[in-house]
C-alpha positions, 0 to 999 in steps of 0.5 A: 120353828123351821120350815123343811126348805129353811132347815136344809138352808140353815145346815148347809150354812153351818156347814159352809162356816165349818168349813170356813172355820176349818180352813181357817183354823188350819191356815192360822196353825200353818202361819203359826208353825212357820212363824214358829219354823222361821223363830227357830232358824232366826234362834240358830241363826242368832246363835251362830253369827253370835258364837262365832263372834265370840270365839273369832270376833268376825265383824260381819257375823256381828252385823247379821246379829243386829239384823235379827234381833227383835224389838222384845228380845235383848239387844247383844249391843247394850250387852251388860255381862257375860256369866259363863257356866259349866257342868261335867254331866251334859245337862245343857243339851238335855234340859235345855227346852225346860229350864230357860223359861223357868230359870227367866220366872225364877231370875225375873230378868231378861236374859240371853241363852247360848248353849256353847257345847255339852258342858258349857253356856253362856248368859248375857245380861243387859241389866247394867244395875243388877247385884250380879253376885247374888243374882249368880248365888240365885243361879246356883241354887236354881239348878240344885234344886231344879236339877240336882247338879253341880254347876260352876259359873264364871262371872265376868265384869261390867261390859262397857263396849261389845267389842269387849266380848270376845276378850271378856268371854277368853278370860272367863274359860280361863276362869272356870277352869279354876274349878280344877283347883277348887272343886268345891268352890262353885262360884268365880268372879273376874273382878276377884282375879289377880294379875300374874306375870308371865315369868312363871312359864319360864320357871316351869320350863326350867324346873320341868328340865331339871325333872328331865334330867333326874329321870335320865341320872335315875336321882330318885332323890331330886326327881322327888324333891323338885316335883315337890316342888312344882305340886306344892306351886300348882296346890297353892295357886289358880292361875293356870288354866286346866290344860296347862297344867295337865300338858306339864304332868303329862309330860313328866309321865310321858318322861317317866315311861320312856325310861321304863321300856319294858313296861305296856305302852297301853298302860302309858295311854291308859294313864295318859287317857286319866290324866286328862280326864281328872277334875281336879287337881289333887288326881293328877298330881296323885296319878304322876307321884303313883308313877315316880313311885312305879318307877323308882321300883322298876330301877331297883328291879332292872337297874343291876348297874347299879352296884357297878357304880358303887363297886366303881365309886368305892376303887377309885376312893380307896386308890385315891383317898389322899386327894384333897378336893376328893367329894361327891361331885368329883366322884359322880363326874368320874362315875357318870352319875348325878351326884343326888343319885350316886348319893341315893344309890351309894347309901342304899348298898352301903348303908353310909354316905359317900363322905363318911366313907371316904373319911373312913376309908382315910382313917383306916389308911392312916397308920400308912400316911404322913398327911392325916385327913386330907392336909389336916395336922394330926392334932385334929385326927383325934377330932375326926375319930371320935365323930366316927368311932365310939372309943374315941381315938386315943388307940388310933392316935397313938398307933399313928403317933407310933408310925412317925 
């Protein structure tokens, strides 16, 4: 039992220790939270000198990294490979704080996490010997079923040096942007890649112009021909990055609309604005052949020299169908035309092609003329005839023959 005098000491000790156990309680959060405060400015700090080494190689930010890497943290030197993921919804920013410890549960490996921007992260790995393509199917299927969204990953090859880095991450952004061409494939590997030359960019230019120029002769027919042609190269193969390929359509589309003046320069830039937010590739070429189609209808609309240049064409046969060399490409040289458009165009007024009228136009004349179908002999008029008139040609051959 406690005396009165002993139970006022027994108190006032407790209530020394309370306090003591107070004070130190609040001095173990306070050196909690500024261990916790300096790991957060050492996690941004290590993520900035290391991001702008991999955009810029600088070597200084690649010292302030060694500085402040830990003992029981991954050592960027002994980096293994580098897996580059992308995800159109911003999940990165948002989840961030709740995925990283349960993706290391899941993966049970150690594992480095750099959030680049709101659609892009990077993993660095250290572990040289783990199966890196069934660890990114692990990857893919954690995010499914965790957070139930659609991720690409982009998987780079074994990192023998970390002066590496910089090059090895370049090549894996031109990786994933080969989820443009094949959305429904999640998963791409570096060392799948094949190596193209660089010809190719000179063919496009080259094709690109030609489409230029179809767009200026209005060759509703070749401007369709040739962008077939670059749709099917782009549809079979992956080895352009996404915005290449969105800079050469949309400079068909900006062709396009300068030759359609009076159309809404806000429904250019809307255009414009889809064309590089498309995820695929299928979008963009549906968006530019929806514009050739627009404006293969605005020339029927507004082109009313059209049949001037038929009316042209058509005179300068009749006075001159006695030429030998007479053809399309004479005719559209004279007319100021491509000769697939005047081809295009002559057929639409007419309902014939330009060289079925001008034989036409020479048998009809022919009564009139000593040379029959260009310098051809008059036996083979009858040949002539009969590919072009039903009756087959003895009324007009004799007729001919009647006349000399």
């Amino acid at each position: 039992m406690i005396s009165r005098g002993g139970g006022r000491i027994y108190i006032k000790s407790m209530t020394i220790f309370h306090k003591t156990l107070l004070r130190v309680c609040d001095n173990i959060d306070a050196r909690i939270g500024r261990e916790q405060k300096q790991k957060c400015q050492e996690d941004y700090l290590k993520k900035y000198f290391f991001i702008d080494y991999l955009y810029n190689s600088n070597e200084e930010s690649r010292k302030n990294l060694r500085k402040l890497i830990r003992d029981d943290e991954p050592d960027f030197e002994k980096c293994a490979r580098l897996i580059l993921v992308g995800n159109s919804d911003g999940m990165f920013e948002t989840e961030e704080e709740h995925f990283i410890a349960n993706l290391k549960e899941q993966l049970q490996i150690n594992l480095f996490y750099v959030n680049l921007n709101s659609q892009e992260s990077l993993f660095v790995f250290n572990d040289k010997y783990a199966d890196y393509e069934m660890l990114v199917q692990d990857l893919h299927r954690f995010f499914v079923k965790q957070y139930e969204c659609e991720c690409y990953f982009a998987v780079g090859k074994s990192i023998e040096s970390f002066c590496d880095i910089p090059m090895e991450f370049q090549q894996l952004e031109d990786l994933l942007d080969e989820q443009f061409y094949e959305p429904e494939q999640h998963i791409f590997m570096l060392e799948d890649r094949k190596r193209y030359s660089d010809l190719d960019s000179l063919q496009d230019k080259e094709l690109v112009e030609q489409i230029s120029k179809n767009i200026e002769c209005k060759d509703i027919f070749r401007l369709k021909q040739e962008f077939r042609q670059l749709e099917q190269k782009y549809r079979d193969k992956k080895r352009y990055s996404e915005m290449y390929v969105k800079f050469i359509f949309s400079s068909i589309l900006k062709e396009l609309y300068e030759h359609m003046p009076d159309l809404n320069e806000r429904n250019f830039r809307k255009k414009v604005d889809r064309l590089y937010k498309s995820r695929k590739i299928y979008d963009v070429i549906t968006l530019v052949n929806e514009s050739i189609m627009e404006y293969e209808r605005y020339i029927k609309e507004h082109d009313t020299s059209i049949r001037d240049d038929v009316i042209r064409v058509k005179s300068y046969i009749n006075t001159r169908y006695d030429e030998k060399n007479i053809g399309v490409e004479q005719l559209a040289e004279y007319a100021g035309l491509s000769t697939g458009y005047l081809c295009t165009v002559f057929k639409r007024e007419t309902g014939i092609t330009v060289n079925r009228y001008i034989r036409e136009v020479r048998m009809k004349k022919a009564k009139d003329l000593q040379i029959i179908v260009g310098e051809q002999p008059i036996e083979y008029f009858d040949i002539f005839v009969k590919e072009w008139y039903e009756n087959g040609g003895t009324e007009l051959t004799e007729m001919v023959n009647a006349t000399f």
